[in-house]
C-alpha positions as CSV (number, residue, x, y, z in Angstrom):
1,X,0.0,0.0,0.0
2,X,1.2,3.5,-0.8
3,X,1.2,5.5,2.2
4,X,1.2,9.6,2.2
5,X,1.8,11.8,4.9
6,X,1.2,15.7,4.5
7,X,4.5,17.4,6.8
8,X,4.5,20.3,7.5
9,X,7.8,22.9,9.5
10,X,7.0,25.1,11.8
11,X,8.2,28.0,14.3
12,X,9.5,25.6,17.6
13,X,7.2,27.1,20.3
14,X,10.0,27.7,22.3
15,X,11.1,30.5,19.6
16,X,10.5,34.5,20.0
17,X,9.2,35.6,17.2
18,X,9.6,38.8,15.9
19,X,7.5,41.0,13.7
20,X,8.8,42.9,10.8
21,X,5.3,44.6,9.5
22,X,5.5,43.0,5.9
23,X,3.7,40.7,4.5
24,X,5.9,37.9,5.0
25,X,4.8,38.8,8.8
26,X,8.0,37.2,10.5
27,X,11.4,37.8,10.5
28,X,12.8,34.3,11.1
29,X,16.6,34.5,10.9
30,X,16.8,33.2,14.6
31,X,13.7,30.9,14.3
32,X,14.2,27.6,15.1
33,X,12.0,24.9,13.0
34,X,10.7,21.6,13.6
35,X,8.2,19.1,12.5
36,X,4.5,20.2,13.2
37,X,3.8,18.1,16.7
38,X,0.3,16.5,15.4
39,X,2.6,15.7,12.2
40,X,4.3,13.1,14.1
41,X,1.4,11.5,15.1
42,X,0.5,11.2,11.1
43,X,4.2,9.9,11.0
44,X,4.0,7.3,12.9
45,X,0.5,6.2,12.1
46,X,1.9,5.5,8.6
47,X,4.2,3.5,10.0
48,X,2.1,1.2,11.8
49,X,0.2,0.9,8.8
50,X,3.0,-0.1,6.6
51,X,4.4,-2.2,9.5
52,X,0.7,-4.2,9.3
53,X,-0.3,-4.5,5.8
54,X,3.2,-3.9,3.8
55,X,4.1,-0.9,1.5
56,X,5.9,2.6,1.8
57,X,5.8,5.7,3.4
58,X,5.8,9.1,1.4
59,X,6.5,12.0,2.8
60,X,5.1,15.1,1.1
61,X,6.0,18.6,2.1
62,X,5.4,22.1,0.8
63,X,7.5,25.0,1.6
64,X,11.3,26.7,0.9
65,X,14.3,25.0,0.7
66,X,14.7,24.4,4.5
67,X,11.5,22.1,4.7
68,X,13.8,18.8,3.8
69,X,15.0,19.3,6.9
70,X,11.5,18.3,8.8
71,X,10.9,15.7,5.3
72,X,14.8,14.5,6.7
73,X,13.5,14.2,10.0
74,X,10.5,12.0,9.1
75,X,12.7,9.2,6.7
76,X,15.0,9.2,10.3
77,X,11.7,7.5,11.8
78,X,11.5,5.1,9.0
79,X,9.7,6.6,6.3
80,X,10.8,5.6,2.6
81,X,11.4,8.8,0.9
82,X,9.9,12.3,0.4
83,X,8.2,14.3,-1.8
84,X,9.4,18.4,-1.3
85,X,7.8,21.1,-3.2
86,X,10.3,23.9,-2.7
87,X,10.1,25.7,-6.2
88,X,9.4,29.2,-6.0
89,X,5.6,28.6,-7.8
90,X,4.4,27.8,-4.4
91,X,5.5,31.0,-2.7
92,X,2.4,32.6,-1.2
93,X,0.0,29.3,-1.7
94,X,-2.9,30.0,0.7
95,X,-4.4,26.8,2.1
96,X,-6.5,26.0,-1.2
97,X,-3.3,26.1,-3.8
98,X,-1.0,24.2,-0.9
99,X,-3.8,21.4,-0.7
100,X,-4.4,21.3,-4.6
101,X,-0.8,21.1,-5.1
102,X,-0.2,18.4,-2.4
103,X,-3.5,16.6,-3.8
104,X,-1.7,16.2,-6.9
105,X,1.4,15.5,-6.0
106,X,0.1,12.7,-4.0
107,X,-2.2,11.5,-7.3
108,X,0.9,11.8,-9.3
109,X,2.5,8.9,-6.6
110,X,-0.2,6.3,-6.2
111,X,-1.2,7.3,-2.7
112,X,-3.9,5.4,-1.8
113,X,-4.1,6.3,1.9
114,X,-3.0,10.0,3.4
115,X,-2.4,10.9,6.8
116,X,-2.0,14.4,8.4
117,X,-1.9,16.4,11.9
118,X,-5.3,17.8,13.0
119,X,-3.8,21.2,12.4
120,X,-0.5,22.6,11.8
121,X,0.8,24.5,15.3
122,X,2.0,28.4,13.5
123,X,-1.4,29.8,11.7
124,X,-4.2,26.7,13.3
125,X,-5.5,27.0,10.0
126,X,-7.0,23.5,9.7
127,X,-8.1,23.5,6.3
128,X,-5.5,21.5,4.5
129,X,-5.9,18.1,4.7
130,X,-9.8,18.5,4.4
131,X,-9.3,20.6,1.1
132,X,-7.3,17.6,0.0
133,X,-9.4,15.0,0.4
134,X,-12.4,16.8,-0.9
135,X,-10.0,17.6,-4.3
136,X,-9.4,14.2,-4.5
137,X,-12.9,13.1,-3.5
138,X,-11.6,10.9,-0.9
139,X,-13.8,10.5,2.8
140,X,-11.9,12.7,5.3
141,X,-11.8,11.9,9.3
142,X,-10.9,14.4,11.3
143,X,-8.7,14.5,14.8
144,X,-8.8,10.7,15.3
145,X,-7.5,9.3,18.6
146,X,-7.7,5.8,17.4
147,X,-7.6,3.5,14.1
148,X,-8.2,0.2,13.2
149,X,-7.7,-0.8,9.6
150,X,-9.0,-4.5,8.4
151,X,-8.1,-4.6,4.6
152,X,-9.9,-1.7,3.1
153,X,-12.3,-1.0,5.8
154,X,-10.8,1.6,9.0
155,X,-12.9,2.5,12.0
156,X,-11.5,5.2,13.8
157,X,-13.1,7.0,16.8
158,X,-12.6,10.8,17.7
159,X,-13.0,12.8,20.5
160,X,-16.4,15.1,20.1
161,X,-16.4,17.0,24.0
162,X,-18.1,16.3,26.8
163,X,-16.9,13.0,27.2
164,X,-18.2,11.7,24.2
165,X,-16.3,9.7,21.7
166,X,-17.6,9.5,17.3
167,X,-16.7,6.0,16.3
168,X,-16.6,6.5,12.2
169,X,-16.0,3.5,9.4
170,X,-14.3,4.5,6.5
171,X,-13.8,2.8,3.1
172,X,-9.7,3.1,1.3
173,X,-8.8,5.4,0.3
174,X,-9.5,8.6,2.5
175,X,-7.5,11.2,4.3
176,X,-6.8,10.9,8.4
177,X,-5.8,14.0,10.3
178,X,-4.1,13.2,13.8
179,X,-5.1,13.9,17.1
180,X,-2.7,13.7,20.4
181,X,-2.9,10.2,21.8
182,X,-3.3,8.2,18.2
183,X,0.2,7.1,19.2
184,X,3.2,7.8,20.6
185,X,5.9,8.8,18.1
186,X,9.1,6.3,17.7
187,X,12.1,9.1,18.2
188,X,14.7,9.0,15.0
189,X,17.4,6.2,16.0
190,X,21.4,7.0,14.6
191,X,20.7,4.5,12.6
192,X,17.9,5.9,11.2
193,X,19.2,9.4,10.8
194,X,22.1,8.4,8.8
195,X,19.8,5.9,6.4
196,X,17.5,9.4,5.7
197,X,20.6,11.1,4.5
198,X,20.6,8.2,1.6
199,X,16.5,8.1,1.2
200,X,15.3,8.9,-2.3
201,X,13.5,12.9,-2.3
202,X,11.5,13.6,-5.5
203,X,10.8,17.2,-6.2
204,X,7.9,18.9,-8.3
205,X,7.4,22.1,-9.8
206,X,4.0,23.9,-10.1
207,X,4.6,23.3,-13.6
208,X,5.6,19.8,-13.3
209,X,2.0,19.5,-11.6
210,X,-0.1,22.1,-13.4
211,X,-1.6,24.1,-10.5
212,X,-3.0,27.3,-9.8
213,X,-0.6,27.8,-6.9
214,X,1.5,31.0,-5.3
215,X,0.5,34.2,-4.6
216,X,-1.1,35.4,-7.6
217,X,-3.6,32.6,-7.6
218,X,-4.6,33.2,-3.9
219,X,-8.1,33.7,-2.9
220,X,-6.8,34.5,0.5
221,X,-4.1,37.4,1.2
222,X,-2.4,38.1,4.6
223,X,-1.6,41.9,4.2
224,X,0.2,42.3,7.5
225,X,0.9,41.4,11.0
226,X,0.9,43.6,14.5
227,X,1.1,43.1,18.1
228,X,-2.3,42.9,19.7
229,X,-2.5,46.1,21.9
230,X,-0.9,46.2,24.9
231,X,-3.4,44.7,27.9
232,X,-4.5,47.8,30.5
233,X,-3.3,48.1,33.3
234,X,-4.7,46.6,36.8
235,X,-6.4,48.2,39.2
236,X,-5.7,47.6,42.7
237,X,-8.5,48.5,45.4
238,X,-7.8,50.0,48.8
239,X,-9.8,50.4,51.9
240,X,-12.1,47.7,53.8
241,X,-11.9,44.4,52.7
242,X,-15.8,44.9,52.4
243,X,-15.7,47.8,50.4
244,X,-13.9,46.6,48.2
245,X,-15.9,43.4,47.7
246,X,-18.6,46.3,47.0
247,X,-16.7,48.1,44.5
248,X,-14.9,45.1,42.4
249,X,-18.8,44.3,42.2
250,X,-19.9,47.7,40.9
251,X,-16.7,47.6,38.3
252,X,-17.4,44.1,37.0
253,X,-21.1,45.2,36.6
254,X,-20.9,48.7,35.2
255,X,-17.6,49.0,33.6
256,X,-16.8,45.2,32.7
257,X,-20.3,44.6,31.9
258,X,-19.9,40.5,33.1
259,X,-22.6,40.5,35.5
């Protein structure tokens, strides 16, 4: 079975980021980058897959030159090899020309079977994956914290709030996105890590693919980024412990407007 994972790099959370006031919104000369978290999950689910039923892993990743790195990361955990597209005719994709370029790419592979994170940790879009599967007119389950595959048959159950848990059957192939606790995530052996250096990376052009991709085919622009304003400052009350009870009461009902 051919195998697809959607990987994605992003800021570490650990990073400051900095913002310059163009469109590019970041400067990210001291940003450190690393595998989208839920990605992992998606990782690692592929490779229980293949580990079950046979077949190989693709990696596919969309981005600038640096995102091998996270693709390098993922063939260190076992997958096969990777799919980067890092030409410049994906600059400025919004979330419908990444997931139409990614849909085709993974068309153009044989993927019969795509895994994702639930959302990618820097803009929380969490459109990508489900774009994908629509293009492709594949099922798409969402968030799953479990999966069960019996030939081409996968039941998969997700978390819904309040306690409740969706238990969904799917029919291959479809598009998974991951949720924390699918799995736990194998870490990249030294074994591993100096097999991905070897692992066989494919690259595509928008051309190569024939999509509508980059800026100037975007439906959706970012013009800018700013600091939210600066929080007000506290108030501190004196006196009486009692008046004061009284007067955080009169502030949170005519001034905060909360009671």
């Amino acid at each position: 079975m051919n195998i697809g994972v959607l990987l994605k790099q992003v800021p570490d959370t650990e990073s400051r980021i900095k913002i310059n006031g163009d469109a590019n919104g970041i400067e990210d000369g001291d940003i450190k980058w690393i595998v989208n978290p839920y990605d992992e999950f998606a990782v690692e689910q592929a490779l229980q897959v293949k580990s079950a039923v046979g077949g190989e892993v693709v990696i596919f990743s969309l981005g600038s030159s640096r995102t091998l790195d996270a693709a390098r990361t993922a063939l260190a955990m076992g997958a096969d090899r990777a799919v980067i597209l890092d030409d410049d005719g994906f600059a400025g994709s919004d979330s419908l020309g990444v997931a139409a370029s990614l849909a085709k790419a993974a068309q153009e592979e044989g993927i019969e079977l795509l895994f994702a994170g639930k959302q990618a940790i820097d803009d929380d879009a969490v459109q990508v994956p489900q774009i994908v599967g629509t293009l492709l007119e594949w099922p798409v389950a969402t968030a799953i914290s479990s999966y069960e595959q019996d030939g081409d048959s996968v039941t998969v159950k997700r978390e819904v709030g309040g306690g409740q848990t969706e238990v969904i059957k799917v029919t291959l192939p479809a598009v998974f996105t991951a949720d924390k606790g699918l799995n736990s995530p194998r870490y990249a052996s030294l074994p591993g890590i100096m097999k991905a250096k070897s692992k066989p990376v494919k690259r595509y052009t928008a051309d190569d693919l024939g999509v509508e991709a980059g800026a100037d085919n975007a439906k959706v622009t970012t013009d800018g980024y700013h600091m939210p304003p600066p929080r007000p400052a506290g108030r501190i009350l004196d006196g009486e412990l009692g008046d004061q009870v009284k007067e955080l009461v009169k502030l949170l009902r005519q001034e905060a407007k909360v009671l």
